[in-house]
N, C-alpha and C positions, 0 to 999 in steps of 0.2 A: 682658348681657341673657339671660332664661331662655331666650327666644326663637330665640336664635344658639346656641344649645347644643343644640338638640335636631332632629334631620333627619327627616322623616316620610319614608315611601316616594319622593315626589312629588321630593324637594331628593334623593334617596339616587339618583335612577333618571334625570335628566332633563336635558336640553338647555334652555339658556333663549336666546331670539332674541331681539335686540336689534339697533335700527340697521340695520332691514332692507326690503330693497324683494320683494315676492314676486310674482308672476303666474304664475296658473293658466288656461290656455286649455283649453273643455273641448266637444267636438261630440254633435251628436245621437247620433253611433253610441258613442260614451266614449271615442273616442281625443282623450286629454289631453297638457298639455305642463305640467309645473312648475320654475319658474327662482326660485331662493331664492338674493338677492346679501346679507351682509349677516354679523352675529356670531352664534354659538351659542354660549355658557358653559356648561363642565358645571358644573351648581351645587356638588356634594359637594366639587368641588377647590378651587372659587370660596370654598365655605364652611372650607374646612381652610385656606387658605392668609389669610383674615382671620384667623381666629383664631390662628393660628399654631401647627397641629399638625402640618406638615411640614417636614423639612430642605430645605434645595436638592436635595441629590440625587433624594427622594422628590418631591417636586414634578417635577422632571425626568424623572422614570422614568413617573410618572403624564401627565402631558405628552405624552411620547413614545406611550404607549398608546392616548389622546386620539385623537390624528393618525390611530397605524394604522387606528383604528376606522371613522375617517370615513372615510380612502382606501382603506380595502376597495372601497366602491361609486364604483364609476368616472364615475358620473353630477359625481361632486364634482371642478371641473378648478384649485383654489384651496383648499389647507388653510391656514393661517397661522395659527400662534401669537401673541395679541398680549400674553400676559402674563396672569396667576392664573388658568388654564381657559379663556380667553376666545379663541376661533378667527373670524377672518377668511375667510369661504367664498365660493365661486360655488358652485352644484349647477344641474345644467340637466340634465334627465329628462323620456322619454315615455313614453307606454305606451296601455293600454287598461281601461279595467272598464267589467263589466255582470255584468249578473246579480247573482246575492248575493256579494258582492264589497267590501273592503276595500282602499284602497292608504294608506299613510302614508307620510308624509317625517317624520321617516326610516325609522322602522321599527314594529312595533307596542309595545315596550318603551320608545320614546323618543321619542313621538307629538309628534310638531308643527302639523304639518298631517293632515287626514283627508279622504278618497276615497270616500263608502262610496255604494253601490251596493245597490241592491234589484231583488228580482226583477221587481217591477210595474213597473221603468221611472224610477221616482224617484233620483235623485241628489244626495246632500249633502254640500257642501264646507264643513269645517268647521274651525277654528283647536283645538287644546287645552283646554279648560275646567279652570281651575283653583280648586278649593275654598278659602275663604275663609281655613282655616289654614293652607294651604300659601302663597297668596300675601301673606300675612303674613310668615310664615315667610323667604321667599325674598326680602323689601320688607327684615327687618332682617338680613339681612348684605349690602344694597349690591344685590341683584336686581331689574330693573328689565326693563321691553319697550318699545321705540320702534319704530313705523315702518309702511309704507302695504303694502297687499298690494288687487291688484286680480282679480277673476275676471272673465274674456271669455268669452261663450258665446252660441249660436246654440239652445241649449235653452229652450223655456216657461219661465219661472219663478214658483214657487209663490208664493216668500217669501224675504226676505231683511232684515238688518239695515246694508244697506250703507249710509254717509251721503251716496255720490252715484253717480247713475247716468246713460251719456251714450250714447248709439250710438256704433255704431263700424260700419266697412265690410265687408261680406260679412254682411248680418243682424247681425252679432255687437252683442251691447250690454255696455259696461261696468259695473260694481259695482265700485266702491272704496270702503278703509276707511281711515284715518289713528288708529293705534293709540297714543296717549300713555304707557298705563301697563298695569302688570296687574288695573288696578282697570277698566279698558274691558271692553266686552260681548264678547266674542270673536266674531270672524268668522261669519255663517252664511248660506250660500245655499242652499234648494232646489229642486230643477227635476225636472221631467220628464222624458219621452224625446221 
């Protein structure tokens, strides 16, 4: 297929999560908690090793690099290879944003999750959005997304596209999402302060 032969930015730069449970807890003042249990695939190795443009060795070597990458951040207590790019994680991280402010899991080059923060007080938690030829793209060599990510928070909420929402104790109310494919709405919640 033309399709598997050709990598746009998106397949050349990116983690694909698959088989994952996420929860984000996030307070009035923006101190958050994110727990991501589940796989990340770097797609370019996922896509060189279907097709078969790697030896063992380079797969190996690429592999290896894989790993170091994510255990730079100590937040990640589980790296596991489980075969063609495909990593086995826990990550569990906290922090804080406000103001004009940014945080991503993982990083801003390799955007999974997003944090982002405005000055006024609004807050949106938002999953990846991926354009129609990338997840095409990434559908024909075998790339796929499964799995539920829930947000807890004690903030107003604007808007959201959760498909279920339930209280929970200490104020807090849930939004959860059960995510099938990459052809799903991706994640998005907005709140206030």
């Amino acid at each position: 297929m033309v399709a598997t032969l050709i990598l746009l930015p998106l397949v050349a730069s990116c983690y694909v999560p698959d088989d994952f449970l996420v929860e984000i807890r996030v307070n009035r003042a923006g101190e958050f908690g994110l727990t991501y249990s589940g796989t990340l695939t770097w797609a370019p190795l996922w896509a060189d090793i279907r097709r078969g443009n790697l030896t063992p060795s380079e797969i190996a070597e690429k592999v290896e690099n894989i790993r170091r990458d994510l255990e730079r951040y100590p937040e990640f207590s589980e790296v596991t290879h489980e075969g063609a790019g495909r990593f086995r994680v826990f990550y569990q991280g906290t922090g804080h944003v406000d103001g004009d402010q940014t945080v991503y899991f993982l990083r801003s080059n390799a955007r999974v999750i997003a944090l982002i923060s405005r000055e006024d007080g609004i807050l949106v938690v938002r999953t990846h959005a991926i354009t129609d030829d990338n997840r095409e793209r990434l559908m024909a060599v075998g790339l796929d997304t499964r799995g539920k990510m829930r947000v807890a928070t004690n903030r107003p909420v604007l808007s959201h596209n959760a498909r279920r929402r339930a209280q929970g104790p200490q104020g807090f109310v849930y939004y959860d999402w059960v995510i099938r494919s990459l052809n799903d709405e991706p994640p998005r919640i907005v709140m206030a302060r």
